[in-house]
N, C-alpha and C positions, 0 to 999 in steps of 0.2 A: 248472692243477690245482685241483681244488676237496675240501677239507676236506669239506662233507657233499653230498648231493644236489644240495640246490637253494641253495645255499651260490653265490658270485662263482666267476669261474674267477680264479687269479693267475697272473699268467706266471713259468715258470722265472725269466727276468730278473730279474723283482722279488724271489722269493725269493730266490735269489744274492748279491742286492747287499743282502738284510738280511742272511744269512748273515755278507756280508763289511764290514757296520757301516755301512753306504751308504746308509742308510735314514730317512728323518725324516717323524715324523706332526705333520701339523698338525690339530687337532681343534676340531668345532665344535659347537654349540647340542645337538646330536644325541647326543653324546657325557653331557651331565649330564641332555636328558628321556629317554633310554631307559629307563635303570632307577634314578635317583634321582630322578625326576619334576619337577626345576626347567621351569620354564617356557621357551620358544625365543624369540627376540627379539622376534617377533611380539607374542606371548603378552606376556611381558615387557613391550613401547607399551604393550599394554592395563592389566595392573595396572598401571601408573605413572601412566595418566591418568585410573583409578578411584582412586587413592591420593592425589594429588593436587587429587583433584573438581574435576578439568575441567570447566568449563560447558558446556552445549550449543551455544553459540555460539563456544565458541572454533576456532578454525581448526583445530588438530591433532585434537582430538578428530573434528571434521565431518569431513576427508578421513581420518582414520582409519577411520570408520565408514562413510564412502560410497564410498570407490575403494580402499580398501585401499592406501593411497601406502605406499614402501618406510621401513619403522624408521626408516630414520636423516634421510630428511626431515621423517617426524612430529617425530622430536626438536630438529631443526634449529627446525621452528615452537614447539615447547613451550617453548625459550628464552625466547621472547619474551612471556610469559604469566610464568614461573615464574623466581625464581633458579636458577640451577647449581647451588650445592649441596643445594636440596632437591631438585632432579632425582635428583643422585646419591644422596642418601641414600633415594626412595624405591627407587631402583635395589638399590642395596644392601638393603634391608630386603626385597625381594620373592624375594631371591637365598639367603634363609636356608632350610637344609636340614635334612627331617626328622630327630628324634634318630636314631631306625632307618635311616636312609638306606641305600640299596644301592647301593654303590659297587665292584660287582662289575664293569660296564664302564670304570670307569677301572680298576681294577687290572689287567683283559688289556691293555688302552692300556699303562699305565705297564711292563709285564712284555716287552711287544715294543718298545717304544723303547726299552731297556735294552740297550747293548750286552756283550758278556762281558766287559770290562773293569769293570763297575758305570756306567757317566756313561748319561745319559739324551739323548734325541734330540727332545725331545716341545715341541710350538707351540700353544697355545689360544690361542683369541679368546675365550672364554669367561670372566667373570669370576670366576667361583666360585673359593673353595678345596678344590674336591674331592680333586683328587690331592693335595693335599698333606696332606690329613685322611687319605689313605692311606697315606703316608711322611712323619713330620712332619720326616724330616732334610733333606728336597728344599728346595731356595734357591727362592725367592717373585722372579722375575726380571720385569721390568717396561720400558717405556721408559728410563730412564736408565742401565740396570746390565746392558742387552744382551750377550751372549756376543761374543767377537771371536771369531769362526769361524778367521780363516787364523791365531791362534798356536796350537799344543800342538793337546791334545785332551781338554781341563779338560770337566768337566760341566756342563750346560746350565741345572740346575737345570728348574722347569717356566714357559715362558717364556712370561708373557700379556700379548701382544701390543698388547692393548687393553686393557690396565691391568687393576685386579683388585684385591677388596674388604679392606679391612684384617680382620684377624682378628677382628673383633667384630660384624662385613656391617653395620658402621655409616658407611661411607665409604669413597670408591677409598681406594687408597694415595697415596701425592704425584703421581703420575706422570695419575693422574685417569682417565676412562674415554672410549673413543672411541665413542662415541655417536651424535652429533649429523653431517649432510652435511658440517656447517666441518669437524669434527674429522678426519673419513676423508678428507675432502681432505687437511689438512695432510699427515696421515700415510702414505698412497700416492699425493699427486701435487705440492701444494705446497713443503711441510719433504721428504718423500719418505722419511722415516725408517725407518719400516715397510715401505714397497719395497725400500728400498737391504737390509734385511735379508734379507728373504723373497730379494731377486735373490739374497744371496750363497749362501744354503741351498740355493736349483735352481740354481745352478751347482756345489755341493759335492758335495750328495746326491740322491739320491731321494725323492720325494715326496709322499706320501701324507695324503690329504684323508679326514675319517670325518666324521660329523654335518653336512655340509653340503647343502643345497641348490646348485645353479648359479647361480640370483638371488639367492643371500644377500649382502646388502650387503658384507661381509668379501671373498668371492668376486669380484664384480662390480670392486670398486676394486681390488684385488690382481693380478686375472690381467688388467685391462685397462692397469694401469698398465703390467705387465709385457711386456705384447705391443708396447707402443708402443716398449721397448727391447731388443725380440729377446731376451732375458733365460732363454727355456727351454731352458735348454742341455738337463738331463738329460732321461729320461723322467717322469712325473708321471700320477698315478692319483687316482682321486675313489671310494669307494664309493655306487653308486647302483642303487634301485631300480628293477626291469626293468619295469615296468610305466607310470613315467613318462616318455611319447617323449621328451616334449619338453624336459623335463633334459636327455635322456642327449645329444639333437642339442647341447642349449647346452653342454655339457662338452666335445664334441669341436670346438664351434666357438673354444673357448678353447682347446684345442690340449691338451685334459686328457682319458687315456684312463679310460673309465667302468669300473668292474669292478663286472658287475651281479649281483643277489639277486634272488630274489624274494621276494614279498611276499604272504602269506594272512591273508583278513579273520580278526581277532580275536588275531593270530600276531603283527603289527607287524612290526616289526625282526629278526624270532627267526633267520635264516638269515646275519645279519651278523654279529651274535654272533657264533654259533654257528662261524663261518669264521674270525672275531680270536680266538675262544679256539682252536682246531682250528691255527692259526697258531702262538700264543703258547706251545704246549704244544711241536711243533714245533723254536720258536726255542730253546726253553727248555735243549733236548737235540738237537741235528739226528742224531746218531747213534743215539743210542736209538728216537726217533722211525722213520727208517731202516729198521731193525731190526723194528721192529713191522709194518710196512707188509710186508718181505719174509716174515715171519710167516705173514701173511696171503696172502701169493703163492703160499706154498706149496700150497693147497687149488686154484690152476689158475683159470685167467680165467673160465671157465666161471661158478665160484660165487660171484665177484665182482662187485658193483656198476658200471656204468659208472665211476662217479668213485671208486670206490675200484681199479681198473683203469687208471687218471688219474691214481693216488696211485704204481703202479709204472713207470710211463710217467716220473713226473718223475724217481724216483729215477735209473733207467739213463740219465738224459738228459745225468747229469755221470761225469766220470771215474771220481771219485771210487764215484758210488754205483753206477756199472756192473762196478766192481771189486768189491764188495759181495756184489750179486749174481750175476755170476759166479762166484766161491768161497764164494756162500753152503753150508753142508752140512749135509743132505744135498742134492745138485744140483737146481733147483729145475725144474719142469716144462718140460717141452720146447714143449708146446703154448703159453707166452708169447712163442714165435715168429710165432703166428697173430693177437697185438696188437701187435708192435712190425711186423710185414710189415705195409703199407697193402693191397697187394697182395690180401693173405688177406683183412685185415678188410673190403673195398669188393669182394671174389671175389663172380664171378655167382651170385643163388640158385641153388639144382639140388636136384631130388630126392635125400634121402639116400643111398638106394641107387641109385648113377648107372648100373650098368650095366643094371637094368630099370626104372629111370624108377619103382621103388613106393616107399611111404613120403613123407612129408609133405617140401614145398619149405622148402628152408634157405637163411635168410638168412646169411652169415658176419659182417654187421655186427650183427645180432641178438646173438652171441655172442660179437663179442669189440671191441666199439666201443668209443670214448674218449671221455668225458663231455665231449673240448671239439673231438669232431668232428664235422664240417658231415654231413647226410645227403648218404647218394649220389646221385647224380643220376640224375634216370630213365632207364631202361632202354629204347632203340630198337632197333628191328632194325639188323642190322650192326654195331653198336657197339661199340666193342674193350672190353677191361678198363679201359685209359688215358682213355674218356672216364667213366667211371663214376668215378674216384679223385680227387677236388676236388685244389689246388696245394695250399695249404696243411693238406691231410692229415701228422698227424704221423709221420716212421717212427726208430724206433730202430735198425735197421741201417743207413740209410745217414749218410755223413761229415754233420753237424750244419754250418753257417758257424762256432760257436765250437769244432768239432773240429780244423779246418783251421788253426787261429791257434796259434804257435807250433811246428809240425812241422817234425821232425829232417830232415836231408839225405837219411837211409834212407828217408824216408816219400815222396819225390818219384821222380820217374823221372830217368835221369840221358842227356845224349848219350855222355857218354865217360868213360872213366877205371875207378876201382876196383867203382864202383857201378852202371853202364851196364846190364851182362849181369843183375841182380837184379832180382827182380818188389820195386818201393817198398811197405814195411811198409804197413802199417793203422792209421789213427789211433789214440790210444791210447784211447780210448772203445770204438770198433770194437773194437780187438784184446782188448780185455776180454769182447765179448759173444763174438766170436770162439771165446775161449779156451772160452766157456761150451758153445759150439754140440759141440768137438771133446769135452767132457764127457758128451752128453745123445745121441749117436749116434748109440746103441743103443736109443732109443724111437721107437716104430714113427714118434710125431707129428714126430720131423726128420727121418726119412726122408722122412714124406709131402710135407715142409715144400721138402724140396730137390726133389722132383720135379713140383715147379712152377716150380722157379729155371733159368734159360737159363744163367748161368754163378755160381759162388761160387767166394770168392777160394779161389786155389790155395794160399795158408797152412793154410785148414782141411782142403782133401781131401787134401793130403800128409799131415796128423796122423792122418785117419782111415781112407785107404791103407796106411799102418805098421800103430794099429790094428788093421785087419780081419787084415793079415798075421802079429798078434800073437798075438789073440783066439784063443783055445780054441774050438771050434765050440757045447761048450757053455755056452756064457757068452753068446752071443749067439744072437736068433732066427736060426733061417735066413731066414724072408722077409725081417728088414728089411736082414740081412748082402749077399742077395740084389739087393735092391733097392739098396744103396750102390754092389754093383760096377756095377750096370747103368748107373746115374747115373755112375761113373765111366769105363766104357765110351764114355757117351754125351759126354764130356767131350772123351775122345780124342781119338773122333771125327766130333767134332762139323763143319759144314760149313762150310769156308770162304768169305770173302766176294766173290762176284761171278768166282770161277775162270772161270766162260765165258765173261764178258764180254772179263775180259782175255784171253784165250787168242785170242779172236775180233780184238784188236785187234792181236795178236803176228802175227795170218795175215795179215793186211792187210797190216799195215808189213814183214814178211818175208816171208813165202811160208812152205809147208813145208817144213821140215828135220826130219832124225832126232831132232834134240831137240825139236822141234814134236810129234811123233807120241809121243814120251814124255810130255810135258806132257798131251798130250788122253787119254792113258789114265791119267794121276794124277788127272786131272778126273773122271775114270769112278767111281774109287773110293767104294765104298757110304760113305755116313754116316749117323749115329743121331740120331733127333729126339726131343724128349719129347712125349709124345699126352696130350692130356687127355682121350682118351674111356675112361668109366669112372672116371672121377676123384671122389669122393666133393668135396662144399664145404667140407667140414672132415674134419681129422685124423680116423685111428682111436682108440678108446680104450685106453688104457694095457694094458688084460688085455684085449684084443681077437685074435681072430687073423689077421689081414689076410694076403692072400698078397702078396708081393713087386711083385706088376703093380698091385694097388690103391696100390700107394705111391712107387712109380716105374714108369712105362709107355716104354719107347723104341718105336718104327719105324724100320724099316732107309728109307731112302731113296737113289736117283739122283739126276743132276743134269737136267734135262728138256731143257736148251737145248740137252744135243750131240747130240740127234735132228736139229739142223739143220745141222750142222756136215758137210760131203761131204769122205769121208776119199779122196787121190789113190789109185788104183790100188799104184802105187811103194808106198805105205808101209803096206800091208792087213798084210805080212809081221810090220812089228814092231807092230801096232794089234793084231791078234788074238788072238796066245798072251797079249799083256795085259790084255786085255778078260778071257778068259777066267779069268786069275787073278783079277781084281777080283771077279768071279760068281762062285767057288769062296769070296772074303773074304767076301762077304753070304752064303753059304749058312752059312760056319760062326757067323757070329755071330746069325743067327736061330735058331740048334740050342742 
């Protein structure tokens, strides 16, 4: 789901598990140059070895300006030129922040690592004291005063990893600054200090990387220390932008999935933002939030943005919020049946008015696509619907994998016993949009919507069988009241599977019998198909007047194969008057 246009997509997943306090940001360099303008580590070598008047001849300087070596080996060589604590103090003094500082990106940080209990979730490698210039009650947590994760669920304080400057940016704290190639050794792979932490946090929670690079020295020692001890239990995310390949390839080759942005000259970061705050607000209130989204659903996919069409896609994706909006009130458009159906939104173009081919070719992904769906795939001759619809297209009617976890004994199909003879409920997800479908009936867009479906659970046509049987005739169109029974005619009698074959195999292994000549004329029996010719690509509109056949179409049909079936002499007697009852059942259901 993505918060603006060109904003990351986030998985349901990830929002769920911050939802349920499961969440931890680790943040970097990125996080204090967005919009407080400190310098990035890089950046950082450089004033340190202009503050310190590195000579031209010194070695950190030279590979700093000619191959660009990674931070933390420049600092490793600058050692050996300079004392460590003037290292750190020109560290510190380069890390002082404007009076006006905007500390608007740590406060969406600090507001989403908050869980609704109050304790914070949040990791910098950074050493600034930003966020805590935003909350001066937040605990300054450092190497020696690390959280013990597996007791309680104490607050974290904001915990800098890599030490982090006293309040005067005239010196680390005692714990000093990790800096230099020794120091990141110690700390992700000799002492291992810093690993053994980070291990415990992606075994606890989830993961979340803001302000990094993939070669950032932080990164680099961290997820490779980690990989060498199988250590990624959870999932874990990086924010990155889409415009650098060869990041986004180095994050998946660390087993960290990218969630991308993009990015316009003069714009920078503005769509990352823009998606932590669009989050933050979200977390802030998930129901209100919710709420606002369904708001906006009310106006019908049509006048929805891809991603804000993405924004009700996530909602109905959980129980909870498919309860939402199915008793949202007033009932909320029927035609959001044509974005949660994959079906609909990937349906072949066709001229609007299909029955003369006039009017302009419709796309139905044009109208009601998901800002995190794959384009369809092109169109060949012969090619069914099914190759046009990618796997991983999202649909909100059918069972989810997290729908299926947890289902009641009612929800299964049974061999025997009290629950045998019962068609199994509907997940409860399902049976929420369900409830919604037996609400919105009576608009022409679900009728239209069922008369593309070969079968829907028989929960919802029993409620809108009753229903029709209820319904005053003026309370309902005729065409689309029309068009329910036909669909439910067509249900009836719909065509069973492979009648002649088996019947062919009963002649075989038996011969004909009286009950053989009964069989082949139940096989004769007309049944009803749905025709898509004349089928518009999309629904009618709400004050439209569609006739009944625009919204559901049946054809009577035979079975073809008992043209070959040679009926004995002996049994013409009882095959005939039954034949001709079946001819007499298609004549009247095409009347």
């Amino acid at each position: 789901m993505r918060f603006t246009a060109d904003g990351a997509n986030l998985p349901d997943e990830l929002l769920w598990a911050h939802d349920d306090g499961r969440v931890a940001f680790v943040c970097g360099a990125g996080v204090s140059t967005a919009r407080a303008g400190l310098p990035d580590f890089d950046e950082l070598t450089g004033q340190v070895l202009d503050r310190l008047g590195a000579a031209e001849t010194d070695e950190a300087l030279r590979l700093y300006q000619a191959t660009r070596t990674p931070a933390d080996q420049v600092f490793q060589l600058l050692e050996r030129s300079f004392p460590r604590v003037h290292i750190d103090s020109e560290v510190a003094q380069a890390l002082v922040p404007r009076p006006d500082v905007d500390l608007s990106a740590h406060r969406i940080l600090l507001e989403l690592s908050r869980r609704p209990s109050g304790v914070n979730r949040l990791i910098t490698t950074n050493f600034d004291r930003l966020f805590e210039r935003c909350n001066s009650r937040l605990a300054t947590v450092t190497r020696s005063t690390l959280p013990i994760l597996n007791v309680g669920q104490a607050d974290w304080g904001i915990v800098h990893l890599h030490g982090c400057v006293d309040p005067e940016y005239s010196a680390p704290t005692e714990d000093g600054f990790v800096l230099s190639s020794a120091s990141f050794g110690d700390a992700y792979l000799a002492m291992g200090w810093a690993r053994e932490f980070i291990k415990m946090v992606l075994e606890k929670y989830v993961v979340v990387f803001v302000g990094y690079s993939a070669e950032d020295p932080p990164i680099r020692y961290l997820l490779q220390g980690l990989q060498q001890s199988n250590s990624l239990s959870n999932a874990t995310y990086a924010f990155q932008t889409r415009s650098e390949v060869s990041a986004v390839a180095a994050w998946n080759e660390k087993g960290v999935e990218p969630l991308l942005y993009e990015t316009q000259e003069g714009c920078g970061h503005r769509a990352l933002w823009e998606t932590l705050e669009g989050w933050s607000q979200r977390a802030k209130d998930p129901k209100r939030w919710r709420s606002r989204v369904l708001t906006r659903a009310r106006r019908g996919p049509r006048a929805l943005a891809p991603h804000e069409r993405g924004m009700v896609a996530h909602v109905v994706s959980s129980a909870e919020g498919a309860q939402a909006f199915a008793r949202r009130q007033p009932a909320l458009p029927a035609e959001w049946l044509c974005v949660f159906d994959p079906g609909v939104r990937y349906g072949q173009p066709t001229a609007f008015d299909a029955h003369t081919g006039d009017g302009p070719v419709i796309d139905p992904f044009d109208w009601y696509c998901l800002d995190s769906d794959p384009r369809p795939r092109e169109q060949r001759e012969g090619l069914d619907l099914s190759g046009r619809i990618p796997a991983q297209a999202w649909s909100g009617i059918d069972p989810s994998p997290a729908d299926c976890e947890g289902i009641s004994q009612t929800q299964v199909a049974h061999v025997r016993g009290y629950f045998a003879s019962d068609q199994p409920g509907l997940p409860v997800r399902t049976q929420q949009l369900a409830h919604w479908i037996t609400r919105i009936w009576r608009n022409p867009a679900a009728a239209w919507w069922a008369g593309g479906q070969q079968a829907i659970s028989e929960l919802i046509l029993r409620r809108i069988r009753d229903e029709l049987e209820r319904t005053p005739r003026k309370n309902v169109r005729q065409a689309v009241a029309a068009a329910w029974r036909a669909y439910l005619d067509y249900r009836a009698m719909a065509p069973g599977e492979n009648r002649v074959r088996l019947l062919e195999q009963r002649i075989q292994q038996t011969g004909w019998s009286h009950s053989v000549a009964r069989e082949y004329v139940a096989c004769f029996a007309p049944s009803l198909a749905l025709s898509g010719v004349g089928r518009s690509p999309v629904p009618p509109a709400a004050n439209s007047r569609p006739s009944s056949r625009d919204l559901v179409n049946v054809t009577l049909k035979y079975e073809k194969g008992l043209h070959g079936i040679q009926v004995p002499d002996d049994y013409l007697q009882v095959v005939i008057p039954g034949l001709q009852a079946q001819l007499e059942l298609g004549r009247v259901n095409t009347n």
